[in-house]
N, C-alpha and C positions, 0 to 999 in steps of 0.2 A: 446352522446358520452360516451362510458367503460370505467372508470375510471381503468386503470390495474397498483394494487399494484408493486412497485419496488421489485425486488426477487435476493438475494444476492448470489443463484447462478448461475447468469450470469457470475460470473467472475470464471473462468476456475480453479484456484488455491480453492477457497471457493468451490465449486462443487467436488475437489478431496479430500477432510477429508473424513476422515473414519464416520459412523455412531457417534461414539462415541465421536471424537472429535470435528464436528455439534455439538451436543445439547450441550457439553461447551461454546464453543462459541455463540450459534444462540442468547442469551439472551441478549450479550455483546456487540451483532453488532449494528450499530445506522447507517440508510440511511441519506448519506449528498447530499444535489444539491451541484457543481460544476461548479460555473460561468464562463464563458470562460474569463481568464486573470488572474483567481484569484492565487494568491502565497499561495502553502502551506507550504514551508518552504525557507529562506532564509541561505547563506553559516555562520555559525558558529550556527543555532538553534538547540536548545536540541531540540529533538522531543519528542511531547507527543502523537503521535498516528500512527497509519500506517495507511494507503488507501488501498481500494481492489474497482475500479476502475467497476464497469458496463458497464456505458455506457459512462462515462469521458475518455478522450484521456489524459494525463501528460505526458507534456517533462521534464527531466535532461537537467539541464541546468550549468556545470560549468562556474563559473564567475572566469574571471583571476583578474590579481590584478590593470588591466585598468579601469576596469569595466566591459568590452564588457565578453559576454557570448556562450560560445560554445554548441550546443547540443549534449548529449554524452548517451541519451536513451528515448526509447518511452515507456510508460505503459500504454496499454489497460486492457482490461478485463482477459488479460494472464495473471497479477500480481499483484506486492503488490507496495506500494510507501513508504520508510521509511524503511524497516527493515535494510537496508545497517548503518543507522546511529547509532546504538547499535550495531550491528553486528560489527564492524571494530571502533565504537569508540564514542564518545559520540557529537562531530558536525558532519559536513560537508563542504567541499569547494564547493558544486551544491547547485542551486534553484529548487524549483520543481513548475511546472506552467502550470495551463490547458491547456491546446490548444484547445481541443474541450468540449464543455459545456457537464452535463449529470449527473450520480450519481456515487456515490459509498458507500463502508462500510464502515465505520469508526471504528477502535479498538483500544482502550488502550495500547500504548506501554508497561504497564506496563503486561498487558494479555502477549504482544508476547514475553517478554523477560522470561517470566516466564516458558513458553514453550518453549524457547529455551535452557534454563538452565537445563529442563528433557530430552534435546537430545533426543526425541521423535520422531517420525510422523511427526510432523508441520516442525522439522527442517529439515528433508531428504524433505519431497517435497519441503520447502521454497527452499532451497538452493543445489536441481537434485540431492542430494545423494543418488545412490542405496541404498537401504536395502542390509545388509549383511544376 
């Protein structure tokens, strides 16, 4: 059996960097497995990293204040998991939670916020803004 390397761009978002913004990043990415069930973030966690998602499936999942949890987004390989949480504020009232097992990237929140601070590239595609 081929053992075939994990290749971080599977996920749609990492395959859309420019040349340039690749090799900043490609050094910083770290492949995590993705247990099916596994919690990557709970309602009030500072986040210390975002997900770019391969072949993991993550649900959003807001939690009321019963407990019971609603699903409010899916993340494949079309995104990221986490950047909502610096973007709008430093918790969250959502879980985020596999659904289906598999890999993804793992980056430094502190990388993304830092690019989002140079209102670059990473922010218009993270977050559909046209280029003006």
């Amino acid at each position: 059996m081929v053992d075939i390397a994990p290749n971080p761009r599977q996920n749609q978002l990492l395959a859309a960097l420019s040349h340039e913004q690749w090799e900043r990043w490609r050094a910083q990415l770290q492949h995590v497995e993705m247990p099916l069930g596994h919690v990557l973030y709970e309602p009030a966690d500072t986040l210390t990293c975002v997900y770019f998602p391969t072949t993991a499936i993550v649900s959003l999942l807001y939690v009321m204040r019963n407990g019971e949890a609603a699903e409010i987004a899916v993340v494949g390989n079309q995104g990221v998991v986490g950047v909502l949480l610096f973007v709008g504020g430093g918790s969250t009232s959502s879980r985020a939670l596999v659904q289906s097992a598999g890999g993804a990237y793992r980056l430094s929140a502190e990388v993304m916020r830092h690019e989002f601070e140079r209102a670059g590239p990473v922010l218009h595609l993270l977050c559909a803004i046209p280029k003006p």
